[in-house]
N, C-alpha and C positions, 0 to 999 in steps of 0.2 A: 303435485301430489298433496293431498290433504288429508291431513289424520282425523282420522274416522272411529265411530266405536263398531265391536264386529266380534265375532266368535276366536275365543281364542284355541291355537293350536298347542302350545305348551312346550312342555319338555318331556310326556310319556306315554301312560299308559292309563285305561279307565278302573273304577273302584275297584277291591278285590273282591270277589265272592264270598261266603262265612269263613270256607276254608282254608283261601288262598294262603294265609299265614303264613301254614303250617309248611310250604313248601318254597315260598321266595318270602319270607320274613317280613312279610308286611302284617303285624298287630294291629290291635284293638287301637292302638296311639296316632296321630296321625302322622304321616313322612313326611319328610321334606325334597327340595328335588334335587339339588346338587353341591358341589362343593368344588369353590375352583382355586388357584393356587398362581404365581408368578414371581420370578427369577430374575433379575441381572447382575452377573457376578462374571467381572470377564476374566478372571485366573481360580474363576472352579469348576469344577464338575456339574455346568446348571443341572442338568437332565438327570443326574441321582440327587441335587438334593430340591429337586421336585417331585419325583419320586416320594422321597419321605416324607416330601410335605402332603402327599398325596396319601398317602397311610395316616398320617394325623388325621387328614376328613374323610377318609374310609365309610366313618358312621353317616356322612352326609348323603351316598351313594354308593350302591351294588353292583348297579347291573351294567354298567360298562365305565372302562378309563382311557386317558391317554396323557399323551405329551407331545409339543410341539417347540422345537428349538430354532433360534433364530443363530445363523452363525456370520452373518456380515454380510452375504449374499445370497442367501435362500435361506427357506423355513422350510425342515422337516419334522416328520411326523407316526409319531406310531399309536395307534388306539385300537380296545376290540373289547367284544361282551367278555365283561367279569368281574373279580377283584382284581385289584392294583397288584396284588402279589402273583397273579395267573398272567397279566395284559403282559407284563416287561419278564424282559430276560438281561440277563447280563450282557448279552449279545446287543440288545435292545438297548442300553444304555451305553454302551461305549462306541455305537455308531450316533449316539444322538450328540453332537459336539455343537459348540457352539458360547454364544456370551450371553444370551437371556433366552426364556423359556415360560409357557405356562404350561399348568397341567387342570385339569379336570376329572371327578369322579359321578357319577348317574344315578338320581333314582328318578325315572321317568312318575307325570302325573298326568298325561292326555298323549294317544299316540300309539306309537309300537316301541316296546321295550326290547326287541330281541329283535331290532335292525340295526346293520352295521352302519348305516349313512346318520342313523341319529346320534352315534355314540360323540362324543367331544373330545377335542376342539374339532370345528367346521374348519376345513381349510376352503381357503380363497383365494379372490387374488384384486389389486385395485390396477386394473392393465396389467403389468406385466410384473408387478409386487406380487409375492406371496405375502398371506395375511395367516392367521391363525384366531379362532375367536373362540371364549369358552363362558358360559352364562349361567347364571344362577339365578332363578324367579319364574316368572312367568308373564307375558303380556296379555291385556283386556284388548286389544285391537289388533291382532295378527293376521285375521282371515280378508278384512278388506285390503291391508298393504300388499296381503300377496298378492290377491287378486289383482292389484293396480299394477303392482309389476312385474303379474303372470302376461298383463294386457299387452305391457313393452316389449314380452317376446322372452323375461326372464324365465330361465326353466331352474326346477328345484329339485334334489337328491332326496333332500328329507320332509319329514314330517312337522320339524320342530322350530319354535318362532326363534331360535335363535339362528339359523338361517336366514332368516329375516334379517334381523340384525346386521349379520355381518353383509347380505347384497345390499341393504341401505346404506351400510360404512362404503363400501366399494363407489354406489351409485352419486354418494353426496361429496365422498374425493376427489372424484374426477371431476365434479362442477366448482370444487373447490379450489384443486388442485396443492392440497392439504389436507393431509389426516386429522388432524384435530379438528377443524376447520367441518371436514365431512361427519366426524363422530359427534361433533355441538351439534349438528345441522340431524343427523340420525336420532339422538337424545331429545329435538324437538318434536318428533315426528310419536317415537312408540311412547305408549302407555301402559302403566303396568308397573310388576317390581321384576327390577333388573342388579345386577352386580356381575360387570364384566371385566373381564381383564383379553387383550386383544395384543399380537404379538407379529413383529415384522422382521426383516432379517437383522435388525441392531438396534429394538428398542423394543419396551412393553405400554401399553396404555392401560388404563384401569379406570374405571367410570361405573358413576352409580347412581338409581333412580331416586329424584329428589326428594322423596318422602323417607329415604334409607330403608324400607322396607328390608331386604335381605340384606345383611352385615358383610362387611370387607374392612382391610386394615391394614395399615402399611408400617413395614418395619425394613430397619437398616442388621447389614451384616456388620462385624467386624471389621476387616478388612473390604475396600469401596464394593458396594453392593449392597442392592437394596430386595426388599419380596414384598409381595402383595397377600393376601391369606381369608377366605373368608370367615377365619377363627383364627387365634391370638397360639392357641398350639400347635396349628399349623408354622409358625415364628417358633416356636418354643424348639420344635424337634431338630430343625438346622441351624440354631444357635443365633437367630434374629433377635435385635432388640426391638421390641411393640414402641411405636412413636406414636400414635394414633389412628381412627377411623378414618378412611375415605370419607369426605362429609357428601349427606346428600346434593345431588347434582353437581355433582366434581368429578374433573378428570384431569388423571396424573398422567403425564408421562415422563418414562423413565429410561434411559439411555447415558452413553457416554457424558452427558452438559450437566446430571443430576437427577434428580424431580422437580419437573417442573408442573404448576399445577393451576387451572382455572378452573373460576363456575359456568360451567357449560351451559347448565340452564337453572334459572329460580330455584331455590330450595322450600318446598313447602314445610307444612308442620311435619318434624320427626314423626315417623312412624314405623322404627322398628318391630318386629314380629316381634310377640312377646312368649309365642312359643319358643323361639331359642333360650330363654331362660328358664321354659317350664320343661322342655325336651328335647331339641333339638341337637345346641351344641353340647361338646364336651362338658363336664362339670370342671376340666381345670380348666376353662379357658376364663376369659374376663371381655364383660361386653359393656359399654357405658361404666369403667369405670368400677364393674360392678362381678364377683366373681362369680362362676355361674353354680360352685359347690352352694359358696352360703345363703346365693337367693333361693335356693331349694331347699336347704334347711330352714332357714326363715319361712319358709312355706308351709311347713311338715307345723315348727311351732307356731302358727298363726292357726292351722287345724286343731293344733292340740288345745291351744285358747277359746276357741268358739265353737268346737264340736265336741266334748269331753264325754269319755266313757268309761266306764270300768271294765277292766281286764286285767291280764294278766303280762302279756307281752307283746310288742308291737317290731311287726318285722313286714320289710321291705319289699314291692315286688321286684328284683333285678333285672338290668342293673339301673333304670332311671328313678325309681321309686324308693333305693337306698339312702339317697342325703334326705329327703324328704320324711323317711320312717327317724332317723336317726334326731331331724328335730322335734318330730311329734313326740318320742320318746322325752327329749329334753324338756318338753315345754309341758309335756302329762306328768311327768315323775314314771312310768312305766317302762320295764327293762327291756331295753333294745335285743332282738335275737335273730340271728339269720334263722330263717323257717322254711327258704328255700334256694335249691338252687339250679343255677343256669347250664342248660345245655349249651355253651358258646360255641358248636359247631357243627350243628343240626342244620339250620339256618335256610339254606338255599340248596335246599337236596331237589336231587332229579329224580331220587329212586322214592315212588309214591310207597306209601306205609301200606301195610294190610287195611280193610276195611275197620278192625276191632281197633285198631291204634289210632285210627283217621278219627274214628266217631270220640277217642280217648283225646283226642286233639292235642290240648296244653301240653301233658304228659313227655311229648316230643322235645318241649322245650325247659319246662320248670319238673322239678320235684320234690316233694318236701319231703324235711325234715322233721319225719314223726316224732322221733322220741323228743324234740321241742315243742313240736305242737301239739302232741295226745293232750285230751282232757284239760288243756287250754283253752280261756277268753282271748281270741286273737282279733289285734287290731290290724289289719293290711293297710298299709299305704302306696298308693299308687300315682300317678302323673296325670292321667286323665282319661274317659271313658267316651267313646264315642258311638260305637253300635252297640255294647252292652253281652255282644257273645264271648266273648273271650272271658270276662271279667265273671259272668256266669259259671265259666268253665273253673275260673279260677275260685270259687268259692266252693264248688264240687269238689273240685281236688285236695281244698283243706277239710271240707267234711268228712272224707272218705280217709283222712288221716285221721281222723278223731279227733277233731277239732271242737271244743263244746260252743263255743260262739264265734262267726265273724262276722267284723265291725271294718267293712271299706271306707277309708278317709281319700279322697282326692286332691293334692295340691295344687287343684286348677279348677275355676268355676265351670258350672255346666255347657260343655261346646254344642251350642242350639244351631249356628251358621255354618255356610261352608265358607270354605278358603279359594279364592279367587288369584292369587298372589303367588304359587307354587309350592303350598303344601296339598301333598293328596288328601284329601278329603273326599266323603261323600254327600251326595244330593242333602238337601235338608228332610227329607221325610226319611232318611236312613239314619239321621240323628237322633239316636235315644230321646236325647235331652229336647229334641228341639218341643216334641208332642208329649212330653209325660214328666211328670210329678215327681221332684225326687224320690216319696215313697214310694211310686207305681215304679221308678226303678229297683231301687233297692226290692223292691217285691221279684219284680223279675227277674234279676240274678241271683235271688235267695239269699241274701245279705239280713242278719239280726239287725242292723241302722247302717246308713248310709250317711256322708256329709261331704261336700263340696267346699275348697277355698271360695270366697268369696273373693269380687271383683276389688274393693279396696284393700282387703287384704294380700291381694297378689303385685296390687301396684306399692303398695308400703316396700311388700319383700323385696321388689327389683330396684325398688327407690327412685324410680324415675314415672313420670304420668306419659311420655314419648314417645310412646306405642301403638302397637296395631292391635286392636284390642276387640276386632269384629267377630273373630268367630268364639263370642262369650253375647256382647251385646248387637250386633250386628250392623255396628256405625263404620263401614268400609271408608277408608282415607280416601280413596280414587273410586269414583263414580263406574259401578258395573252396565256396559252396555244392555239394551235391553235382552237382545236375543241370549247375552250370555247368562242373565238374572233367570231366563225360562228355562236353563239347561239345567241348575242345579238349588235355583229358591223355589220355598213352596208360602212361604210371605213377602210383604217386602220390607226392603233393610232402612235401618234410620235416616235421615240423614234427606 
């Protein structure tokens, strides 16, 4: 077998529609696709406190969860469409026993989103091993590996390249006759950004694609035990101490001997997503050293330094556009104000609104606070814009509160590209940005001025230049096959 470039399968579902939002939570912002978690603790409850870890990255994934316990001779399993707080029951966790565990949470980006075979962990098996595999990213060459090992007779459940994954850990085991052995030998093979964590009846693996593209991170318990997290709150919630990042192209594994840990394959140049500090993860968590509150308030005042305006009050979109208003404020002199607020449990309704509420759109989810904003100069600050309807809607609804000015600031330069890598994005001629002028924006959603972070001013705030920084300037770390460049470029990328 030979690694080939080829259409990738993913981990979901295609772009949303203008409205789709309003009804499975996918905004104007882009998604990310997963968020996965890993356990060994042999005198606790792995299976609840993956669970919680699994509420920590809730915001990573919606639309379906699971958990997969290893207890010293089989790995079991429980997953299904939803939140974390609908998939598990009490019931559900006190039959999950055992001494290590991962767990997984979904937001599909190519695929079907409302199939059970897609939901994670993939169980498997390497002969007569149960495995468990759970992934976070996306691969550029999915569709030729299947094909190669649709050709050998392999048959497939799902839709998603993380399937893939785990029949090449199975396939490259048995030539090995070692797990690790087969997962270096699978790590040589896929392309792409990955962060796995992989689980057998007495041990966890964790590996990750040499560019670090998607973030993972290893902490110790208290008492012997260790977790894997692809956020540092994910540690925070079950009382882990953060030791560090999984480095690119390393794999741990962890069982009764410790962590034990090689470089599976070359480490290229860092290039973590620098959306996780513009919106992805958590604001408490800490990525590079770096916390994710203050790189977004550093955000907010690097706008307030290079795009100045006069107003009156400068308030937040929620809840990612909050630390961001909060430094514009600091860095303009102009008083911070909540001006709106959040529906936190609209979200993923099944009951469609009337027609007058649908076309009302935002309404569903934000609402301002008028007697803040009447006969206001109001500054928004916001995370980033990428089709430009939602943020339309959002200027309507401060007009229609009496708003005398809005002034959109953005803590993130204009996203011209798509993402490649496992955040949903759209095609590039659905990119605002990619064909129009900031004014011709700012014209379109009826915005009084418009102003974007700039590209140095985003790498200052996060403090590091070790990122992926393509869907601004469009320099992809890992070469897009071609067939895949025609599915979603309408130029082509640097590089």
């Amino acid at each position: 077998m030979n690694p080939s470039d080829c259409l990738s399968d993913g981990c979901g579902v295609d772009a949303a529609t203008e409205d789709d939002w309003i009804f499975n939570d996918r905004p104007e912002h882009p998604e990310e696709a997963c968020g996965v978690f890993g356990v060994y603790a042999p005198d606790e409850d792995v299976a609840r406190l993956t669970y919680f870890g699994l509420h920590a990255l809730q915001h990573r994934g919606q639309e379906s969860a699971g958990i997969a316990v290893g207890d010293g001779e089989t790995v079991t399993m429980t997953k299904n469409l939803g939140l974390v707080s609908r998939v598990f029951t009490e019931s559900d966790l006190t039959t999950l026993t055992g001494e290590v565990a991962i767990g997984h949470t979904r937001y599909s980006t190519t695929g079907s989103s409302t199939s059970w075979e897609n939901a994670q962990p993939m169980l498997s098996s390497i002969g007569r091993q149960p495995i468990a595999l759970a992934h976070n990213g996306n691969l550029v060459n999915t569709s030729e590996l299947r094909d190669e090992l649709k050709s050998k007779g392999i048959r497939f459940r799902s839709t998603t390249d993380s399937e893939v994954i785990a029949t090449l850990v199975d396939h490259f085991t048995q030539e090995h006759n070692k797990m690790r052995g087969g997962i270096q030998e699978t790590m040589r093979y896929i392309r792409g950004a990955y962060a796995v964590v992989l689980v057998t009846d007495d041990a966890i693996y964790a590996f990750r694609d040499p560019h670090g593209i998607r973030p993972l991170v290893l902490g110790k318990l208290e008492d012997k035990g260790w977790a894997v997290s692809s956020e540092t709150c994910g540690l925070d919630i079950i009382g882990a101490e953060f030791i560090r990042d999984v480095e690119p192209g390393e794999l741990l594994k962890i069982s009764a001997d410790g962590v034990e840990t090689m470089q599976a394959v070359p480490a290229e140049k860092k290039s973590l997503c620098v959306f996780e500090f513009i919106y992805f993860a958590r604001p408490d968590s800490v990525m590079n050293d770096c916390s994710l509150y203050e790189a977004r308030r550093r955000m907010g005042a690097a706008v307030a330094l290079s795009s100045p305006v006069e107003a009156d009050i400068v308030i937040g979109v929620p809840d990612s556009g909050i630390p961001g208003a909060v430094g514009y404020a600091q860095g303009s002199g102009i008083p911070f104000s909540e001006g709106l607020v959040k529906n936190r449990y609209v979200g993923r309704t099944f009951i469609a609104p009337t027609q007058s509420l649908r076309e009302q759109g935002i309404r569903l989810k934000l609402n301002p606070l008028r007697h803040v904003i009447k006969d206001k100069r109001v500054i928004v600050v916001d995370d980033s814009i990428v089709r430009g309807n939602t943020s339309r809607k959002l200027v309507q609804l401060l007009r229609d509160a009496g708003a005398a000015e809005v002034h959109m600031r953005i803590t993130s330069p204009p996203v011209k590209w798509p993402c490649f890598f496992g955040i949903d994005t759209d095609t590039q001629e659905q990119l605002i940005a990619s064909a129009h002028s900031v004014q011709e924006i700012s014209d379109s959603i009826g915005a009084d001025s418009l102003a974007y972070l700039s590209i140095d001013d985003l790498v200052a705030s996060v403090g590091s230049t070790e990122h992926c920084l393509a869907c601004f300037d469009g320099d992809y770390p890992i070469d897009i096959p071609e067939k895949v460049r025609k599915g979603k470029l309408a130029l082509e990328p640097r590089g």
